[in-house]
N, C-alpha and C positions, 0 to 999 in steps of 0.2 A: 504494500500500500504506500502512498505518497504522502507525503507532507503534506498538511492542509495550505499551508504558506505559500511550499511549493507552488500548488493547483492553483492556487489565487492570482500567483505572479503571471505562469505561463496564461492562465483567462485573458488577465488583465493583458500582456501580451499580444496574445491574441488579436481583442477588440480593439485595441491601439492602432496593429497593424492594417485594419481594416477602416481606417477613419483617414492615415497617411493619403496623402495628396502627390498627384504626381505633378512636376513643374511640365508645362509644355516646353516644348523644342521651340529654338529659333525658327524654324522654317516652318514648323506648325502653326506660329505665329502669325509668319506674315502670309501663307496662305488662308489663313481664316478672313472668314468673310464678318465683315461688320454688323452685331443684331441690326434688325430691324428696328428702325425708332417709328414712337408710335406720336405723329402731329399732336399736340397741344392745342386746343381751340383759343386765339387771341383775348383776352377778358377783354371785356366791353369797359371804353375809355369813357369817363366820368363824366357828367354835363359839364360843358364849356363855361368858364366862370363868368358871371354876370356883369355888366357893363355898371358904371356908377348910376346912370341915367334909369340903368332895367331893376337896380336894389332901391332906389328912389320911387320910381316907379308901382313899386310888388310891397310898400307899406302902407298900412290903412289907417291912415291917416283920420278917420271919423272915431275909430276904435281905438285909439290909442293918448296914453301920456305918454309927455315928452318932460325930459332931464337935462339939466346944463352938465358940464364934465364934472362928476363927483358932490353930485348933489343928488340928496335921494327925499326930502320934502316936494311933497305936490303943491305948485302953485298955486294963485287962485283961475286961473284956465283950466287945469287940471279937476279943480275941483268941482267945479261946473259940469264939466263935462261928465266925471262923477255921480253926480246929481240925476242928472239925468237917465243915465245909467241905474241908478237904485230905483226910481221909480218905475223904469221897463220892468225890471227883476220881483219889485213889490208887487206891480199890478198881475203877474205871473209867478205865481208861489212855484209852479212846475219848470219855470225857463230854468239855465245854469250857465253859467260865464267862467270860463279858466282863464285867472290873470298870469300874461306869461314874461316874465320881464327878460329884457336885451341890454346890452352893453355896446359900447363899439369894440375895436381890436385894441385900443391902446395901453391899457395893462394888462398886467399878468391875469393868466387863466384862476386863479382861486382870488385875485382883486373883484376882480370882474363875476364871479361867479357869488361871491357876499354882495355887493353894490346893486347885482339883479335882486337879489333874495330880500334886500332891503327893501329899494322900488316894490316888489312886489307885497310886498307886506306892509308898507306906507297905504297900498291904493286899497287892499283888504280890508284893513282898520276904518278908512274912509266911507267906503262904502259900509261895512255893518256902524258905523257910526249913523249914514242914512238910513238905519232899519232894513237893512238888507240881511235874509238869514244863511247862515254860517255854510247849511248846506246845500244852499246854491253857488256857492262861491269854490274853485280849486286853484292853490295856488301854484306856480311854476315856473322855474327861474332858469335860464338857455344860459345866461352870461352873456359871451361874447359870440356875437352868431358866426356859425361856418359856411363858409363861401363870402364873408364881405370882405375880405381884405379889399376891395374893389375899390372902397369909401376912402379916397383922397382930400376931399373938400371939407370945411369946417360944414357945412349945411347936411352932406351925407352924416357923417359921424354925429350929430346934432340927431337924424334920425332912429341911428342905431340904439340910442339912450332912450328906450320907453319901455312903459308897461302895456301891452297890448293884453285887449280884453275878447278873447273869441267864445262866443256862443255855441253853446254845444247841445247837440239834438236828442 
C-alpha cells in the first residue's frame, strides 16, 4: 500500500498537469487569424446645448420668482405674484404646485444646491403664510440647472435664480 501523502502528491500532480498551458509557437502566431470583433452600436450623442436666447426662451416666466445673486428673500413682486398663487391653490383644495428652485452656474454645486433649498422654502413659508395647505404644496431644489452653462449675460443668469412653481395633475 502507498502512502496516503504519497497518493495526494502524485493527484495533486496529476490535476496540475492537466490545467499546464501550452505557449503557442511563433509561426502559430502569426498564422492565426484575428477573432472576429463584434461592431459596437454608436451611443446616441446628447441634445445639442441650448443657445442663451433658446434657455431665455424655455422659462416661464408667469410661474416663476426671480433672485438677485445671493439673495434668497422674496420681494415685494415676488410676493404678489405669490398671492395670487395661494388663492388659485385655496379656491382648489385638490390643485398641487411643486416649488422647484434654480440657481445659475456661478458657484459651487453644494453653494448652489443650499441657496435653491432656501429660495424654495422662502416661497413655501409665503405661500402657507396665505392659507395655503401644507399638502398641496412639494418642495424641490435642482441648484444649479444642467445644460445652462449657455447663460453668459447678466439678464440670463438673472433668470436662472428662481423658484419656479409647476402644477401638477
Amino acid at each position: 500500500m502507498s502512502d496516503p501523502r504519497r497518493l495526494a502528491a502524485m493527484l495533486a500532480a496529476v490535476l496540475i498537469s492537466g490545467c499546464a498551458a501550452v505557449a503557442p509557437t511563433p509561426e502559430a502566431v502569426q498564422g492565426a487569424k484575428a477573432p472576429d470583433t463584434v461592431a459596437m452600436p454608436a451611443l446616441p450623442a446628447g441634445p445639442p446645448p441650448l443657445s442663451e436666447a433658446q434657455v431665455i426662451a424655455a422659462v416661464d416666466m408667469e410661474n416663476s420668482l426671480f433672485f438677485d445673486s445671493g439673495v434668497t428673500e422674496i420681494d415685494a413682486a415676488g410676493k404678489a405674484k405669490l398671492r395670487a398663487h395661494a388663492e388659485r391653490l385655496k379656491d382648489d383644495p385638490k390643485l398641487r404646485v411643486k416649488l422647484i428652485g434654480y440657481t445659475d452656474e456661478q458657484g459651487s454645486r453644494s453653494y448652489n444646491l443650499a441657496i435653491a433649498e432656501k429660495r424654495v422654502l422662502a416661497a413655501y413659508e409665503v405661500l402657507r403664510s396665505y392659507g395655503v395647505r401644507a399638502r398641496q404644496l412639494q418642495r424641490h431644489n435642482m441648484g444649479g440647472e444642467k445644460g445652462r452653462k449657455s447663460c453668459r449675460s447678466v439678464e440670463c443668469r438673472k433668470l436662472m435664480r428662481r423658484v419656479e412653481l409647476v402644477y401638477l395633475d
